[in-house]
N, C-alpha and C positions, 0 to 999 in steps of 0.2 A: 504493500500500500504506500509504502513512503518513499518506493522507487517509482510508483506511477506519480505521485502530487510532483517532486523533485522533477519530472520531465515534463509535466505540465506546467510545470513553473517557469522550466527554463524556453518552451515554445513561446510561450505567452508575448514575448517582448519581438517577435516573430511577425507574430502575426497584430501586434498593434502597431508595427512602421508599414506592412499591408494595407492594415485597413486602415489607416489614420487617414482624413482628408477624402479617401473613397466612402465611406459613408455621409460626411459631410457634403460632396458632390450628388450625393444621390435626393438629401435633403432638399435641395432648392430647385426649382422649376424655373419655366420661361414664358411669360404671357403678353404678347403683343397680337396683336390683332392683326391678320393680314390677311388681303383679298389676291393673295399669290395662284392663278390661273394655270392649270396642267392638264394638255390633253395629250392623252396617248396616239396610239398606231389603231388601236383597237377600236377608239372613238368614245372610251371611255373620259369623262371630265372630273378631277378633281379641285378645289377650292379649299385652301388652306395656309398655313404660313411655309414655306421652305425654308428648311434648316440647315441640310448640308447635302451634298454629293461628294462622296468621296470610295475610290475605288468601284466606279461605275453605278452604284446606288445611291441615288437618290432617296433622301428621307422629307416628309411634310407631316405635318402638326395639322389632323382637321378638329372644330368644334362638334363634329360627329362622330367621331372615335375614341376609346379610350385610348388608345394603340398611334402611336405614329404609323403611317404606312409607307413602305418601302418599296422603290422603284426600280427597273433597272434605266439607266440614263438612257442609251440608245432604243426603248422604246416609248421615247417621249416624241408625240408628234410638234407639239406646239407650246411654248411656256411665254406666260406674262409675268411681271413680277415689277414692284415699283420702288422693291426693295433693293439697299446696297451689300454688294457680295464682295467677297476676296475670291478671286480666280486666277485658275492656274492654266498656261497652256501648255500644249505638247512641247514648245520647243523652251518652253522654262520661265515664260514672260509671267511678270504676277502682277497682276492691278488689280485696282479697286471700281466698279462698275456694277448698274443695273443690267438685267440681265435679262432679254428681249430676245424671243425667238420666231421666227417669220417661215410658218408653213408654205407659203407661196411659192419663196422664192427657191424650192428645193432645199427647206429645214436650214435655210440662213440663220445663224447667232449676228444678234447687233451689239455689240459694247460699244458703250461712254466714259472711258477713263474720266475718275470726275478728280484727276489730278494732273493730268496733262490735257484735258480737256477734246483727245480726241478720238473721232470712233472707230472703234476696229470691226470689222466682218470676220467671219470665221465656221467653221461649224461645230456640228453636236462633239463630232469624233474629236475634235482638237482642244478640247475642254477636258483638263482630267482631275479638277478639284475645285469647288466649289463650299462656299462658308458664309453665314449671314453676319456681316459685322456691326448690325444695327444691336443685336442680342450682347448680352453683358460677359463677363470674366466665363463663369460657367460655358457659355453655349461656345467658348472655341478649344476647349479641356475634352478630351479621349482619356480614358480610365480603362484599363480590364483588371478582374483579379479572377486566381482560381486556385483554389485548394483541392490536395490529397489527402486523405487519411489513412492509415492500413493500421487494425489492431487484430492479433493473433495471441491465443493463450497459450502457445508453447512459444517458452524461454519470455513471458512476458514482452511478446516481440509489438513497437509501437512506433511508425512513421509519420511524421508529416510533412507535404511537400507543399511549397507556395509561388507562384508564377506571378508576376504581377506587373502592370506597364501602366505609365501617368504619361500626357505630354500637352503640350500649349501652343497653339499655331495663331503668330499675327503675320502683319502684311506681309515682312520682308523676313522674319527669323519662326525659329522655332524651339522650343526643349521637351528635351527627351527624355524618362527615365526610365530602369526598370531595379527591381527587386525579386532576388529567386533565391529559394534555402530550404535545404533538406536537414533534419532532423531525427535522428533513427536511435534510440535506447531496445537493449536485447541484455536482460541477465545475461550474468557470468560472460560479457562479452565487451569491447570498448564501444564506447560510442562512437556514433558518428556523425560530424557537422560540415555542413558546408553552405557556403554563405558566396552569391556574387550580388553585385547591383552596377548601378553607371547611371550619370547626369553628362547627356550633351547638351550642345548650344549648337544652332545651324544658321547662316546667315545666307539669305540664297541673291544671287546675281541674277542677269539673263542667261538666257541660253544653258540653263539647268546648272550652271558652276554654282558652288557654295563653299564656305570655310567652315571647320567643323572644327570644336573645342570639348574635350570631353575631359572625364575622370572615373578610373573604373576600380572597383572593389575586389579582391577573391581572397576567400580565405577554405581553407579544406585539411581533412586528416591523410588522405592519400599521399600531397604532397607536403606533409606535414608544417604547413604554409598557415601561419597564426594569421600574418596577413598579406596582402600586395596591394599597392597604392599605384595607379599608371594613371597620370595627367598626359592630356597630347594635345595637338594642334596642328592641322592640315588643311590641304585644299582638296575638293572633289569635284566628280561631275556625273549628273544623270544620262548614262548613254540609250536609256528606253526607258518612257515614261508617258503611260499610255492610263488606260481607263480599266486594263488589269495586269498590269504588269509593271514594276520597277526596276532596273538593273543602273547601280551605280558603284562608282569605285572611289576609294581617295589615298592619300601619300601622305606624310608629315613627320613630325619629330616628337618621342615620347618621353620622359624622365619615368623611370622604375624605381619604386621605393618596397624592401621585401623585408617583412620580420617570420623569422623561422621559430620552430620549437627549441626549448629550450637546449633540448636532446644534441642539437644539430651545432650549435653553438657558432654560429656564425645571424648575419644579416649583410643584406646589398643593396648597391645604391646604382644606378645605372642608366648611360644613357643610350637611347635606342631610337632605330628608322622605322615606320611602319609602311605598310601597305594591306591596304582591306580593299572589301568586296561586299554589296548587298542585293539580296534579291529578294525580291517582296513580288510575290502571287495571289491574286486574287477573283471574285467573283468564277470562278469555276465553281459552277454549284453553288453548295455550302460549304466549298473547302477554299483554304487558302493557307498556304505556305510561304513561313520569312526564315530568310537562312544569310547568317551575314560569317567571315571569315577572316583574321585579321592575322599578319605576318608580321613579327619582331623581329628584326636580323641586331643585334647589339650594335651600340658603335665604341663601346669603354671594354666590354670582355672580348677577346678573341672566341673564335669559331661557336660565340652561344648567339639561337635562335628559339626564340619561342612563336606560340600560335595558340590562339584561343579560336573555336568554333563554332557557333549556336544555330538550334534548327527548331522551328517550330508548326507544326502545321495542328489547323484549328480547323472543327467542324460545327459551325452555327446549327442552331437547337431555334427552336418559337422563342419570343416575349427577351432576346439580347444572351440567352444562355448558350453556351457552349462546352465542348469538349476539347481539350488540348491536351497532344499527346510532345513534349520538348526533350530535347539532347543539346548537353556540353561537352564539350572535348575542351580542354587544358594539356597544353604538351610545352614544354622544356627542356632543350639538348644537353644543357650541361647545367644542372641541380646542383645543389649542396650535396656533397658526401653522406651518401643514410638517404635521403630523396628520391623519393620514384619521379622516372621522368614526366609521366602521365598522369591524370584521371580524367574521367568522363561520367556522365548522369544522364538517366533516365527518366521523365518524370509525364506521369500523365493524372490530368486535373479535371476539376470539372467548375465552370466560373461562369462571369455577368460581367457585362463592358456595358460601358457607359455612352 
């Protein structure tokens, strides 16, 4: 009994940097009134506020639903809207504009840059993000969270796992973050912990270039790694950036900061090159897959190279729910002496995004 509270104790602080702020988020609502016009391919009309598009679906707010309902963008035949949006196009251009669409003209988009003052033509296809920026703090915040549980009565065996992503999109930037940790007590066994997270910053240009600033967390028993600190800063660029699909890369320069177990009796300070990669799939179905890959070569130790790898593919459920099944890969060519070069995780959840 006093080995289950002692692990309930220690999850606890786990899952309230989780949920902190995500149930907060779920608290507040959004009520503006809008007479936003959508007519489909089918000839169906709806009347409601629009909220976002992003990843080829379209979400509207009507007075007649409890439910927002959800679109796929390309079969929108016609939209009026008198409202102002943040839009995104295929080749990386982001303004701020109403957002006027003209059945006539062969599904013509009209924008009004109401900051250059002037207007663009374009179409549905070349549109791959969409956001009401009339709506307050809340309505430009993305949340997912999703927990595992596994409790077994042989060896007292007790896991919890936690996946969790927050972020914030305005005109020109963005922040990123996530939170994931696994937790596993087993009598007569060691425990085992492991903890990543990470805060970016994105600052996006035309033509889909952006600077990317980030700061990443890991700590694990595998590689017997109390903690790692990797601050970095680069430039990237979106090479495909469509209505379901992202592929972008970027380059930059990192500082590594590692505190070992005690066992190991050393710690390292290090300065290192990066190179990553990300790939974000979506609107297939209800599946959609993000898998991002990131390359260390040192530039202070000879011949060490590290790589972190993350993969996640999620299957939406009714009412925002889903299922996620996520993998880490952690690898390091030349460890401290006693250090395994690897670990990896498996973790499948089941959550609610925002």
């Amino acid at each position: 009994m006093t080995h289950t509270k002692n692990w309930l104790n220690s999850i606890s602080l786990h899952l309230r940097i989780a949920l902190i702020g995500f149930v907060w988020l779920c608290s507040y609502g959004t009520g503006y009134a809008q007479n936003d016009t959508i007519i489909l391919k089918n000839k169906d009309r709806l009347i409601g506020e629009i909220k976002e598009m992003d990843r080829g679906v379209l979400i509207i707010e009507t007075d007649y639903s409890d439910s927002d309902f959800k679109l796929k963008w390309i079969d929108i035949k016609k939209l009026s809207s008198d409202q102002t949006f943040l839009i995104t196009l295929k080749e990386g251009k982001r303004i701020n504009s109403k957002l006027q669409m003209d059945s006539i003209n062969g599904g013509r988009v009209v924008l009004h840059d109401i900051i250059t003052k002037d207007y663009i033509y374009t179409t549905i296809d070349d549109i791959v993000y969409v956001k009401s920026v009339k709506q307050g703090f809340v309505s430009r915040l993305d949340a997912s969270l999703s927990i595992g549980l596994n409790l077994t009565q042989s060896n007292n065996f007790k896991q919890l796992s936690v996946r969790s992503t927050l972020g914030y999109t305005a005109n020109y930037w963005s922040v990123a973050g996530s939170y994931n940790a696994i937790k596993t007590r087993q009598d007569e066994s060691e425990d085992i912990n492991r903890t990543d997270a990470s805060l970016g910053l994105k600052y996006f240009f035309n033509h889909d270039y952006f600077i990317n600033v980030s700061s990443e967390i890991l700590s694990n028993n595998e590689q017997q790694l109390k903690l790692r600190v990797t601050t970095k800063a680069g430039v990237g660029k979106y090479f495909v950036h469509t209505n379901r699909v992202y592929f972008g890369s970027a380059v930059g320069l990192a500082w590594n900061n590692e505190r070992y177990e005690e066992a190991l009796g050393t710690n390292r300070n290090s300065a290192e090159a990066f190179v990553g990669m990300e790939l974000n799939m979506f609107d297939f179905k209800d599946f959609s897959l993000l898998t991002n890959a990131v390359v260390y070569p040192s530039l202070t130790e000879s011949r060490r190279v590290r790589s972190d790898i993350k993969l996640d593919v999620k299957y939406d459920l009714p009412l925002d729910f889903f299922i996620k099944m996520g993998a880490t890969y952690n690898y390091d060519k030349r460890p401290p002496e006693g250090a395994n070069k690897e670990d990896y995780v498996f973790q499948a959840t089941f959550g609610w995004e925002l």
